[in-house]
N, C-alpha and C positions, 0 to 999 in steps of 0.2 A: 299552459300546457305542462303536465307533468310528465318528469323524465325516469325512467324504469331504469332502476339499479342492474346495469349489465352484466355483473359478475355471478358467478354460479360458486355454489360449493364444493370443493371437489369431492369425488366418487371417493368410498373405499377404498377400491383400488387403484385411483390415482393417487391417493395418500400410500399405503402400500407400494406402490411403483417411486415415490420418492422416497420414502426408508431406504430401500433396498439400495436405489444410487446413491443413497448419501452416506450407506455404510461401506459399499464399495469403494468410497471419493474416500473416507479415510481409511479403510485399511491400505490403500495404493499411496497416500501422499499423507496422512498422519493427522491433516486436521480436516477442520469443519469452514475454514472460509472461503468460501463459495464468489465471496462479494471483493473479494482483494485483484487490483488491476496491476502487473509488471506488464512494463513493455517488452516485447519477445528480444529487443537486441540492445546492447547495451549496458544491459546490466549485471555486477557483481555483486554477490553476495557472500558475505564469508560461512564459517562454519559456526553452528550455536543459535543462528537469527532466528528470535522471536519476531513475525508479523501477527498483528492485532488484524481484527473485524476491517474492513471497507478502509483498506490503506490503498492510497494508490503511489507510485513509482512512474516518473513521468520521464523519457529520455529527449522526446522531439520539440521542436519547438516550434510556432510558426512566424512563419512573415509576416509582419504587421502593414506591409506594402500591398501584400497580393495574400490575401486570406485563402486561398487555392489551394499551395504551393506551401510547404514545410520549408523548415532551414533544417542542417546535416543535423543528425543524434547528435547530442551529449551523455557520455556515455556517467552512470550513477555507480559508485564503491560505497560498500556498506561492509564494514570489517567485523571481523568477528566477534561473537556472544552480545551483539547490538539487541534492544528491544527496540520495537517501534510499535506506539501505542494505537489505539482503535483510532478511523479516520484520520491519519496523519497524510501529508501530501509531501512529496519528496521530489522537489524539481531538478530537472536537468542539467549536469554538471557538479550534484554534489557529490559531495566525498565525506563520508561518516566514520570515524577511525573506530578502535574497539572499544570495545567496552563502553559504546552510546545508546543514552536511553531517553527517545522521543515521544515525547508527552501527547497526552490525547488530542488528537486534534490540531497538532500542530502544522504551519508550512513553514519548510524546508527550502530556505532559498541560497542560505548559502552553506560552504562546506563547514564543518570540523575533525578537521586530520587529525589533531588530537590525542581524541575519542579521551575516553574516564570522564564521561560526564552527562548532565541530563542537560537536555533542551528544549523550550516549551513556547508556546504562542504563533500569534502571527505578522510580522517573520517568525520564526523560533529565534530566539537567544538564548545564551546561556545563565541556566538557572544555579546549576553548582558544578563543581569538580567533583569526581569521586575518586577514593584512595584506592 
């Protein structure tokens, strides 16, 4: 049995009807990523923060007892003129001081207060100091 490709092409003006939001989505908020997840509570962000493409910012955790049921926030500080590079994951409880710059792809599992420095991998560690 063969299976028919379910997707259509979109219309003119559905390509037209997403120009239009996506140029509205940045004159309101400045960029173009669409695909980036902050959790609504919990989190700080200083002034200067570059966020990258499909970063995500995680504050809750769950129960590993009762997959249901979350454990409280941790709440995530991310200090000023930080970059954080395309698909980075930033778990709960960290703390990123200034002037840090997180490598693509990296997870974020534990803090640095710090900051002046890049960090990359998975966990992230630290790759260098910066002056």
């Amino acid at each position: 049995m063969k299976i028919k490709n379910m997707t259509k092409k979109p219309t003119a003006l559905q390509y037209q009807f997403w120009y239009l939001l996506r140029g509205i989505y940045k004159v309101l908020t400045g960029n173009y990523n669409f695909d980036v997840y902050i959790d609504l509570e919990a989190v700080h962000i200083g002034v200067g923060v570059a966020i990258g493409p499909g970063v995500k910012i995680i504050t809750q955790k769950h129960n590993p007892e009762d997959l249901w049921h979350s454990k409280k926030r941790e709440p995530v500080y991310i200090g000023n003129c930080c970059w954080i590079g395309a698909n980075a994951v930033i778990l709960p409880g960290v703390t990123l001081g200034p002037y840090t710059v997180v490598g693509a792809g990296a997870i974020v599992t534990k803090s640095f207060p710090e900051g002046h420095c890049v960090i990359v991998g998975n966990p992230a560690k630290l790759m260098r100091k910066l002056k």
